[in-house]
N, C-alpha and C positions, 0 to 999 in steps of 0.2 A: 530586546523583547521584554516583556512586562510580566513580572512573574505573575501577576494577578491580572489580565485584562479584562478578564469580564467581573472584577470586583471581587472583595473579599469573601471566603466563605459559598463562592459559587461553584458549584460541580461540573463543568465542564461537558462529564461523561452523562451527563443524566436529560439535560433540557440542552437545547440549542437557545441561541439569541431571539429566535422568533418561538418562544415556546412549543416547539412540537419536539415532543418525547423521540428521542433514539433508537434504535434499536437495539436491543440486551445485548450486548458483547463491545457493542461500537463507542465508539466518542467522538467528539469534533475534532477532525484534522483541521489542517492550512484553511482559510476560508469559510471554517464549518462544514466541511465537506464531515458527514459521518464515515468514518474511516476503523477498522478493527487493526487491533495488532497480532489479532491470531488470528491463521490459517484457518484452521478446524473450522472455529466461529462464522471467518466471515465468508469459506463455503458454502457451507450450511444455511445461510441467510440467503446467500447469490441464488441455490438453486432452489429454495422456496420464492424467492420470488421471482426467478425464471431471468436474470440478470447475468452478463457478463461479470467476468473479474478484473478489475486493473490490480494487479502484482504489481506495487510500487515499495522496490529494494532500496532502502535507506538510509543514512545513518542520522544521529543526534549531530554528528560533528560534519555532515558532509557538506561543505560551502554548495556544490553545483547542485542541489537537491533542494536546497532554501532559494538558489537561483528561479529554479523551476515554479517552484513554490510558489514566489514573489512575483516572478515576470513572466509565466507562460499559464500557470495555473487559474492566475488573478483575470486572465481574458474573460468577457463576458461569456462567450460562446463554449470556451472549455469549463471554465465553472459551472455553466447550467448542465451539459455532458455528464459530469464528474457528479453531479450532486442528483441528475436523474436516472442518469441510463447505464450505469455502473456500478459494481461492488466494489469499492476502494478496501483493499487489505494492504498495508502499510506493514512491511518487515524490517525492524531495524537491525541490521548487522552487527552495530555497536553498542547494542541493549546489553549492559555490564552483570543485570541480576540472572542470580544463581540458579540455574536449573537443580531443581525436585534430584538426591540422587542416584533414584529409578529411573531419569533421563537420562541420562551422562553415556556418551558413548566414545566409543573411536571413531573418528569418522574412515571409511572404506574407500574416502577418494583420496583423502589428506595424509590420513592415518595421525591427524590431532586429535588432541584432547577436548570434546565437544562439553562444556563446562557452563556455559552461559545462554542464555537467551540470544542474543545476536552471534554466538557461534553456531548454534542451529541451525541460524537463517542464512546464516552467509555459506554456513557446509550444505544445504537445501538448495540455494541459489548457484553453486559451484556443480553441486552433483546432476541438478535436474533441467539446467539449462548453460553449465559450461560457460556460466562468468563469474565475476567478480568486481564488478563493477558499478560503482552507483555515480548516479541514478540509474535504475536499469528497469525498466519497463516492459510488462508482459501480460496482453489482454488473453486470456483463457474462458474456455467454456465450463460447464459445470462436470464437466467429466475430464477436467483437467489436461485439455488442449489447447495447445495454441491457434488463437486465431488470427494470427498476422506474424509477421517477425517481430520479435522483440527489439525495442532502442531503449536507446542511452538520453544522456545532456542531448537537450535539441531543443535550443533556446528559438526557436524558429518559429513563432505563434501558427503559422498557417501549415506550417509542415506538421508539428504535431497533432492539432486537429484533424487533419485530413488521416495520421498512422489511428488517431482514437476511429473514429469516424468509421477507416475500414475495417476495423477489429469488430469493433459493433453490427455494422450492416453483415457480416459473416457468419457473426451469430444468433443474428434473426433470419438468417439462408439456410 
């Protein structure tokens, strides 16, 4: 990967490739997909605009997650999905920096020491949906329900559009 790809000195977070400004909290994930790395943020956005959530648990380091990325995400049909009819909030497990520390807690399920940004998310992802597994995928409503069962790796192009697809139709029911 290219440290720079969209050029030197270019924000990422701010404009997308086809200039259309982001929304305040988000930045371009995999594909341009705008994508938030907090929770709070990319609620808050979902249910102003009346949008589902894709909860996509992940790491920096996770090979089967860049899998996804590369070869299920890149489909034409999930990319337009992903870029129109959902909140992509992206939580990285393995995000190293330092939690504020007025954050820092025990966590109640592990009983570790919650210390970092991706210990949050991964003690969050353990407590609130009983994994620990990335990629791990979970479409939610705005009041923070599940709309389908949650998956995993599922290099499968037509199987996973069909789990986005009913997650979605769910939650315009």
């Amino acid at each position: 990967y290219s440290e720079s790809p969209y050029g030197v000195g270019y924000n990422k977070s701010i404009m997308s490739t086809t200039g259309v400004e982001l929304p305040l909290g988000a930045e371009l994930g995999p594909h341009d997909i705008p994508a938030f790395k907090d929770y709070e943020e990319g609620m808050a956005y979902a249910k102003k605009e009346n949008k589902p959530v894709l909860l996509d648990f992940t790491g920096y380091a996770c090979v089967n997650c860049r899998k996804m990325e590369e070869h299920v995400w890149s489909d034409p049909q999930i990319l337009k999905t992903l870029k129109n009819d959902v909140v992509l909030i992206s939580l990285y497990v393995d995000d190293q920096r330092k939690l504020p520390e007025d954050e820092r807690y025990i966590s109640k399920t592990t009983g570790k020491n919650i210390k970092t940004v991706g210990n949050k998310w991964s003690d969050f992802q353990i407590r609130k949906y009983k994994a620990n597994a990335q990629p791990y995928y979970v479409i939610i409503n705005n009041k923070e329900s599940n709309l389908n069962n949650p998956t995993g790796y599922n290099p499968d192009i037509e199987s996973y559009l069909n789990w986005l697809k009913a997650g979605i139709k769910n939650y315009n029911n």
